[in-house]
N, C-alpha and C positions, 0 to 999 in steps of 0.2 A: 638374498634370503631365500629360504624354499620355496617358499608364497611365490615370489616373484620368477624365481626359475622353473618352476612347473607352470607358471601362464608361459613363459618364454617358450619353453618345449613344445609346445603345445599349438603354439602359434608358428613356430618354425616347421613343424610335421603342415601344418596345415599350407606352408609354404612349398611342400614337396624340400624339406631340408632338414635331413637328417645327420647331425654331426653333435659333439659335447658342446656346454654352455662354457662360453669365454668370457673371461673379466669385462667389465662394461667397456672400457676403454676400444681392447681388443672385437668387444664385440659392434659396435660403432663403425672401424674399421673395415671387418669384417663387412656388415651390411651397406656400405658406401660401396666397396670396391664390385661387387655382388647384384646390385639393382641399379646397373650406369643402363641410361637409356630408355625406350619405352615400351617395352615389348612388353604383356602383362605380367607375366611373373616377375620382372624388373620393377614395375608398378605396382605389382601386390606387395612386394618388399617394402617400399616404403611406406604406404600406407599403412602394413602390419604394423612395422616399426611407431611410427607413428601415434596410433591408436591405442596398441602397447602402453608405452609412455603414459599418454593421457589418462588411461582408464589403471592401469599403479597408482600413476600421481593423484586419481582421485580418490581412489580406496587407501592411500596413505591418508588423507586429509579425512576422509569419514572416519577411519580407526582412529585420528589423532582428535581429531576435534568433536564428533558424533559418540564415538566408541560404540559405532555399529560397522561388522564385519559383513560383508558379500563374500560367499565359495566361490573359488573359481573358476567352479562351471557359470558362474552368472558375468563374472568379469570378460569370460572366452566369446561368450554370448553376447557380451556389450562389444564388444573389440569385433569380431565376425559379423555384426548387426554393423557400423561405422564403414568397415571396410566394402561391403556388400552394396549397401547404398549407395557410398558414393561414387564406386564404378559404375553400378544400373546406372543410375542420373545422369554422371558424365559420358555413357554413351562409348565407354572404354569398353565394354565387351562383344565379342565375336564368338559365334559359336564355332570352335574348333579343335578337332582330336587333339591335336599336338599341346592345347592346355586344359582336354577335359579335368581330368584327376586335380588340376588347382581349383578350377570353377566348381567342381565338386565338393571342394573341402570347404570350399567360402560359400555354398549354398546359392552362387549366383542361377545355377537354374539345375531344374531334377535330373538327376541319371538316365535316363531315357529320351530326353531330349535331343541327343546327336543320333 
C-alpha cells in the first residue's frame, strides 16, 4: 500500500539505499542477500527491516482495532528511535568516516562529532 511504501522508502534512504520498492517476497530476498554479516550497515539492514515490520504491524492493528491512525513521520520516528537504541546499548557503534552518513541518518550521534 502507499502508507507502507513511503515508510519503506524512507527507511531504505536512511539505509544509504537508493533503488525502487520490490514486491514483499522479492524484497525479503533482496535484504537477506544485502546485510549477510556484521559490518554496521549489514546490521542496520536488519534491524531497519525488522522494526519496519513491527511498527506497520502495529499501526495495522491500531487502524484495525483502535481506528486511530499515526503519520508516518511518527511511525519513521518509532522505527529510528528502535534501531538507534538498540545499537547505542549493544555497543555496535564505532565512530567511523567510512559509515558517517548511515550513523547520520539513524541519529546515532551529531554531525560534528567525527
Amino acid at each position: 500500500c502507499p502508507y507502507t511504501k513511503n515508510i519503506w522508502t524512507i527507511v531504505l534512504a536512511m539505509c544509504n539505499i537508493s533503488r525502487p520498492i520490490l514486491p514483499w517476497e522479492e524484497e525479503v530476498i533482496w535484504m537477506t542477500d544485502h546485510s549477510r554479516g556484521h559490518s554496521l550497515p549489514a546490521t542496520v539492514r536488519k534491524m531497519a527491516l525488522a522494526a519496519s515490520v513491527y511498527h506497520i504491524w502495529m499501526e495495522r492493528n491500531r487502524r484495525s482495532f483502535k481506528n486511530h491512525f499515526l503519520p508516518v513521520f511518527e511511525i519513521i520516528g518509532k522505527i529510528k528511535q528502535d534501531v538507534s537504541w538498540k545499537l547505542l546499548t549493544g555497543g555496535k557503534i564505532q565512530r567511523s568516516e567510512r559509515y558517517h552518513s548511515i550513523c547520520i541518518n539513524w541519529g546515532f550521534f551529531p554531525e560534528d562529532a567525527l
